[in-house]
C-alpha positions as CSV (number, residue, x, y, z in Angstrom):
1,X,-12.5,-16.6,8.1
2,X,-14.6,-14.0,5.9
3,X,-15.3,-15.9,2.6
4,X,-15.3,-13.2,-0.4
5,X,-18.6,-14.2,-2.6
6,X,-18.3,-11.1,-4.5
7,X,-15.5,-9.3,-6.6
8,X,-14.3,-6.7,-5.0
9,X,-14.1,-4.5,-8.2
10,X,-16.3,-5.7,-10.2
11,X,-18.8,-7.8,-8.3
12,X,-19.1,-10.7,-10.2
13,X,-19.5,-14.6,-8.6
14,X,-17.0,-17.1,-10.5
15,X,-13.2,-16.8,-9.4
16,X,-10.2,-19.1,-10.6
17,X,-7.8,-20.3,-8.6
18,X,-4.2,-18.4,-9.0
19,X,-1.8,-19.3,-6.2
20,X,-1.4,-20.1,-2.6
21,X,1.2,-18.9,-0.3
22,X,2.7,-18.8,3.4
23,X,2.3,-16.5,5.9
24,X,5.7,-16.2,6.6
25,X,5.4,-13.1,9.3
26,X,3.4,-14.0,12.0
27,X,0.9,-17.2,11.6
28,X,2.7,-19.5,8.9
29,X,-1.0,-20.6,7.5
30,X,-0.8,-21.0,3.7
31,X,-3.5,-18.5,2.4
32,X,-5.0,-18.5,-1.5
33,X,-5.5,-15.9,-3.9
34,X,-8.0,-16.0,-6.6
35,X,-8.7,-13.9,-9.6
36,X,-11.6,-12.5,-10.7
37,X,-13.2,-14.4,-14.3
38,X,-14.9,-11.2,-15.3
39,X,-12.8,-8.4,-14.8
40,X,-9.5,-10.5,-14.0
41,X,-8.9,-8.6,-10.3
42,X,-6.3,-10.9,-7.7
43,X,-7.6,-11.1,-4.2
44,X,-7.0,-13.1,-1.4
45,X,-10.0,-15.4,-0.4
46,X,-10.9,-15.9,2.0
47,X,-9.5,-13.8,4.4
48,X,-9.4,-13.2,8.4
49,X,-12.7,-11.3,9.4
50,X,-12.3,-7.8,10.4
51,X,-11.8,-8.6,14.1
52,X,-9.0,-10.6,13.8
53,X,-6.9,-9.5,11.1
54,X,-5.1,-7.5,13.1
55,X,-3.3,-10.2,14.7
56,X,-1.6,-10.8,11.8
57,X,0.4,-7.3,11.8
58,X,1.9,-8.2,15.0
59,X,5.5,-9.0,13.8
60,X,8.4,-7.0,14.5
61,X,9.2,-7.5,10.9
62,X,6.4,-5.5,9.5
63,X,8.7,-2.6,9.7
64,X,6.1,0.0,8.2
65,X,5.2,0.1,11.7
66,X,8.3,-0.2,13.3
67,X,11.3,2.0,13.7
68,X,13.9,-1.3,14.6
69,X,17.2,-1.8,13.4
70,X,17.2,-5.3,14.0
71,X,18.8,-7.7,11.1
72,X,20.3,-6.2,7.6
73,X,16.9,-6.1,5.9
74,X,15.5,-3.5,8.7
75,X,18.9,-1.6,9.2
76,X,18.3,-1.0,4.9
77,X,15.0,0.0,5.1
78,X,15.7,2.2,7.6
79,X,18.4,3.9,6.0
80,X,16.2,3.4,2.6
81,X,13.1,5.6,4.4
82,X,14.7,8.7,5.4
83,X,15.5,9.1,1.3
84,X,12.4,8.3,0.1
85,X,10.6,10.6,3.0
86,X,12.5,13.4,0.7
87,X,10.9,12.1,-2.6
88,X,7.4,12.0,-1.2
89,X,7.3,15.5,0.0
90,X,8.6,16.8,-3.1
91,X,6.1,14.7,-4.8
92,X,2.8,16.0,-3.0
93,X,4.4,19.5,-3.4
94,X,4.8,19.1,-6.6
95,X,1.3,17.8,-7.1
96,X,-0.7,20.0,-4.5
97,X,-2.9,23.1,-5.2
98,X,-2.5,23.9,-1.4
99,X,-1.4,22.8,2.2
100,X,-3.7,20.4,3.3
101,X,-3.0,17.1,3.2
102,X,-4.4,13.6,4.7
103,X,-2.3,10.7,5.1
104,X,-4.6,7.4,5.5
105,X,-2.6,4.2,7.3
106,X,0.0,6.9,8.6
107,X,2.0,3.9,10.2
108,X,4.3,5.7,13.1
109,X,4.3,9.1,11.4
110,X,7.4,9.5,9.4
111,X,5.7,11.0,6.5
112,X,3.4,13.1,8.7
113,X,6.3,14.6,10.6
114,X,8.4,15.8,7.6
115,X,5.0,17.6,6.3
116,X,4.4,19.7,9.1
117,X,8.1,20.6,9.5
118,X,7.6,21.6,5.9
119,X,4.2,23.8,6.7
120,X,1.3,21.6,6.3
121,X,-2.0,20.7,7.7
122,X,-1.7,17.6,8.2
123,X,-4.2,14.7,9.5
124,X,-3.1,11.1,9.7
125,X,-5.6,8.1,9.9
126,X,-3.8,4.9,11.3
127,X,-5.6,1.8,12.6
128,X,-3.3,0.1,14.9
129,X,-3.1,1.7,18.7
130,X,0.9,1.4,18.9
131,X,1.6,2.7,15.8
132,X,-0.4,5.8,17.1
133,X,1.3,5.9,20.3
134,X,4.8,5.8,18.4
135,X,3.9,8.5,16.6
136,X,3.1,10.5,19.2
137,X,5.7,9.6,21.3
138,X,8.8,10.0,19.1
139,X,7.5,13.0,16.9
140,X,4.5,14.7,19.0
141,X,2.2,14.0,15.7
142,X,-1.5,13.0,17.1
143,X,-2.7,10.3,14.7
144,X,-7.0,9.6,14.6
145,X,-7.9,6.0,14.3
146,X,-9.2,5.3,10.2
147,X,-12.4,4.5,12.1
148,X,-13.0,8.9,11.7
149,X,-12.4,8.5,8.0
150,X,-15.9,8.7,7.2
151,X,-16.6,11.3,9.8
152,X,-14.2,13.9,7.5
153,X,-15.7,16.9,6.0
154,X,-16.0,16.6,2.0
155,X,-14.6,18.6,-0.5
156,X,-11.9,19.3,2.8
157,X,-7.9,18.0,1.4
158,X,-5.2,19.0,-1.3
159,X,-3.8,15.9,-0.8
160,X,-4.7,12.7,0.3
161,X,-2.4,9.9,0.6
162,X,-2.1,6.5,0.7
163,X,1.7,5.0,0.7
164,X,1.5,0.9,0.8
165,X,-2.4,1.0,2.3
166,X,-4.9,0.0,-0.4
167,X,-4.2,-3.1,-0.6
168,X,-5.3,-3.3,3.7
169,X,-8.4,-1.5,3.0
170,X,-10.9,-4.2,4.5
171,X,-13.9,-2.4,2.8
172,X,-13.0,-1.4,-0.4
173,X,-15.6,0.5,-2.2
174,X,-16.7,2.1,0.8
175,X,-13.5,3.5,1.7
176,X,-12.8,4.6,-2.0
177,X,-16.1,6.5,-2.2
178,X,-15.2,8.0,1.1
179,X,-12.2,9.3,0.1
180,X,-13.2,11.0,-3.8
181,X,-15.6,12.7,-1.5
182,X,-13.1,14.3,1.2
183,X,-10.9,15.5,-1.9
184,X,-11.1,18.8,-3.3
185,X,-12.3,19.3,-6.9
186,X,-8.8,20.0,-7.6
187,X,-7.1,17.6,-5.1
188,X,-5.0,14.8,-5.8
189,X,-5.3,11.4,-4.3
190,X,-1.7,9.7,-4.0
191,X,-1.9,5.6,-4.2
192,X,1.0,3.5,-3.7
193,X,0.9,-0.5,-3.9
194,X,2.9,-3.6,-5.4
195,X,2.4,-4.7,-8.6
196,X,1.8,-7.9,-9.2
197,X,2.8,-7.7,-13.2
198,X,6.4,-6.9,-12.1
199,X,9.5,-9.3,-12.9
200,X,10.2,-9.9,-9.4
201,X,6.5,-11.1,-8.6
202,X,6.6,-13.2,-11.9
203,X,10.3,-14.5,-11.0
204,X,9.6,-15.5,-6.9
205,X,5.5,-16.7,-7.7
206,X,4.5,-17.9,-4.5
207,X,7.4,-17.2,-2.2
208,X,6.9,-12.9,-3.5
209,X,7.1,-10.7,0.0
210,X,4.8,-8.3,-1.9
211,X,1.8,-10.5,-1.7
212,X,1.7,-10.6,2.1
213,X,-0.7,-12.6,3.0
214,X,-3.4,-12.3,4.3
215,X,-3.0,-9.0,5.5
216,X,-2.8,-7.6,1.8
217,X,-6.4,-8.1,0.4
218,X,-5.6,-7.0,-3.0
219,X,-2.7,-7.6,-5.5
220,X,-3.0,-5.1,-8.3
221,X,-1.7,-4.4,-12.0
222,X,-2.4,-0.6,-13.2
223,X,-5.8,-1.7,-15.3
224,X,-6.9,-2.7,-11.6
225,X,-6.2,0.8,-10.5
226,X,-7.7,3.0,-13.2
227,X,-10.9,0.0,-13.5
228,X,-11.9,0.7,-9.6
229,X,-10.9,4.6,-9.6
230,X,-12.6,5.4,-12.5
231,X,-16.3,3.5,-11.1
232,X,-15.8,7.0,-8.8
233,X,-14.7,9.4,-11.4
234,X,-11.2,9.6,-10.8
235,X,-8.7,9.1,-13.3
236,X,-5.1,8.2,-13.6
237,X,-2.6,11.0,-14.7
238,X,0.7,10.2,-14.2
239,X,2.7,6.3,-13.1
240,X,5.6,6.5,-11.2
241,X,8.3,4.0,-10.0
242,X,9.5,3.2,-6.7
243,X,12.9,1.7,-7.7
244,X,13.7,0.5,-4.1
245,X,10.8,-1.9,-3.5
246,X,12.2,-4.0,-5.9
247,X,15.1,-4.6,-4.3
248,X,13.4,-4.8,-0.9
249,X,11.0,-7.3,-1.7
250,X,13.5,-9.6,-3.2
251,X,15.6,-9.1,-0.2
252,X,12.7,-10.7,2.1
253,X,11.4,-12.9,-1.0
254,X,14.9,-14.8,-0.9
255,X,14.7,-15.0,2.7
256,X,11.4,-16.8,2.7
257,X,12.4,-18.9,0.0
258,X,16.6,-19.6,2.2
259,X,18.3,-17.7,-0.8
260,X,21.3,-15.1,-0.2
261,X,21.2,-11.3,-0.4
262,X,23.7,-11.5,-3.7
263,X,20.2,-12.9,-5.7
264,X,18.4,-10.6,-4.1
265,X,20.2,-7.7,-5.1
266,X,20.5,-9.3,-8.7
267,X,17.1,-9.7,-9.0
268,X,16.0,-6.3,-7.4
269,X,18.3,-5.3,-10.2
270,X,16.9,-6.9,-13.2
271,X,13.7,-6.1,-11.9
272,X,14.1,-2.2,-12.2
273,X,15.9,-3.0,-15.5
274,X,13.3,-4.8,-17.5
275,X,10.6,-2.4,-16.1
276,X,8.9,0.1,-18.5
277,X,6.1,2.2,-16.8
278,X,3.4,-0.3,-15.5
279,X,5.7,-3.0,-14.4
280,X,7.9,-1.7,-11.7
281,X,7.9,-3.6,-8.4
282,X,5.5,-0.7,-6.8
283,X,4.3,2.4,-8.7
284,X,3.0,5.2,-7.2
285,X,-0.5,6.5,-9.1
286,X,-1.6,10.0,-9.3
287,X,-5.3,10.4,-9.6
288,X,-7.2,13.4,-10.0
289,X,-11.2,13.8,-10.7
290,X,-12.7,13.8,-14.0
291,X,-13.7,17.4,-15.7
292,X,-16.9,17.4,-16.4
């Protein structure tokens, strides 16, 4: 286990304790999650070191790299992704000043595929060797390993995006720095994660799916997001909600804790109900760089 001495954010020494939780996916090890007492940042610590943490993605049920149909939860998501792989085209062309775009922790290429059937460049950075073979198997889309991240040209992408990844990113700073640098001036960096100030995060504490330990490293609130962005000159410009995380998460949050899908659809519910902007399940964040 890699012991975290040092905020990730802010880099100060003294942490409080803030909750543990299971494992629920693969190892069933009860992991902790501390907060930062300077700058107030929730990470897990300690966490698996960088060899190993991979073995804790192997589970069927981490269906961001999967394509199964398996069990209700799976056979919604599913159905869920194909929708949502609409929305987040339209989004980044929306958003973009051209047709490049980079897609870091590109799972099994679902997002990848629907932009270059659309016209785009597009390079995807994925970690895990099966997720890569997937891609290229079922849609002929050629992932690199995020190992080539910092081999990218700067200045180089439209778009880079990150759907559900920055809270994996083992070295954070690093990989943040990296990526403000392969942006364009004018590019915009897409950033999806949970949000640990939600109602459904507050209502299921220690049993939330969203805080996936220990393979999610981080558990940010928007303060977190503009705070660490902004040490790179990046700033926040627009919050938006994804609506269906909250009814996912409670789904599996009421399966790890033996509830029924009725709750779960009641809380997912309430959840999108009681949200204003900042406290939806998972909110996507649109950053752009500073003008000088």
């Amino acid at each position: 286990m890699n012991t975290i001495s040092h905020c990730p954010i802010c880099a100060a020494t003294e942490f409080k304790p803030f909750l543990n939780a299971v494992d629920y996916t693969v190892s069933r090890e009860t992991y902790s999650i501390v907060s930062c007492a300077s700058c107030g940042f929730h990470f897990t610590n300690p966490i698996p070191t960088s060899d190993k943490i991979g073995d804790y993605y192997k589970s069927e049920s981490y269906v961001s790299h999967s394509s199964t149909n398996k069990g209700l939860i799976n056979k919604l998501y599913q159905r869920v992704r194909k929708h949502t792989l609409k929305q987040k085209l339209a989004l980044v062309s929306r958003l973009a000043n051209g047709k490049s775009i980079l897609d870091i922790g590109a799972g099994t290429g679902h997002f990848l595929n629907v932009c270059q059937q659309a016209g785009w460049q597009a390079l995807g950075l994925e970690p895990d060797a099966d997720a890569r073979a997937f891609a290229k198997k079922e849609f002929g889309v050629e992932l690199k390993s995020t190992d080539e991240l910092h081999d990218l040209a700067p200045n180089s992408k439209d778009v880079i995006t990150m759907w559900h990844v920055l809270e994996h990113v083992y070295e954070l700073r690093k990989d943040v720095e990296q990526i403000v640098n392969v942006l364009k001036e004018d590019g915009v960096l897409v950033v999806a994660v949970p949000n640990r100030n939600s109602f459904d995060a507050k209502h299921y504490k220690e049993f939330w799916a969203a805080y996936d330990l220990p393979i999610h490293l981080y558990h940010f609130v928007p303060t977190d997001i503009k705070t660490l962005f902004g040490q790179f000159e990046m700033e926040v410009t627009e919050i938006l909600p994804m609506k269906f995380d909250a009814y996912y998460v409670s789904m599996l949050s009421e399966k790890y804790k033996g509830g029924n899908i009725i709750k779960a659809f009641l809380n997912g519910w309430r959840s999108n109900l009681k949200a204003k902007t900042g406290t939806y399940s998972s909110q996507i964040y649109i950053l752009k760089k500073k003008r000088n």
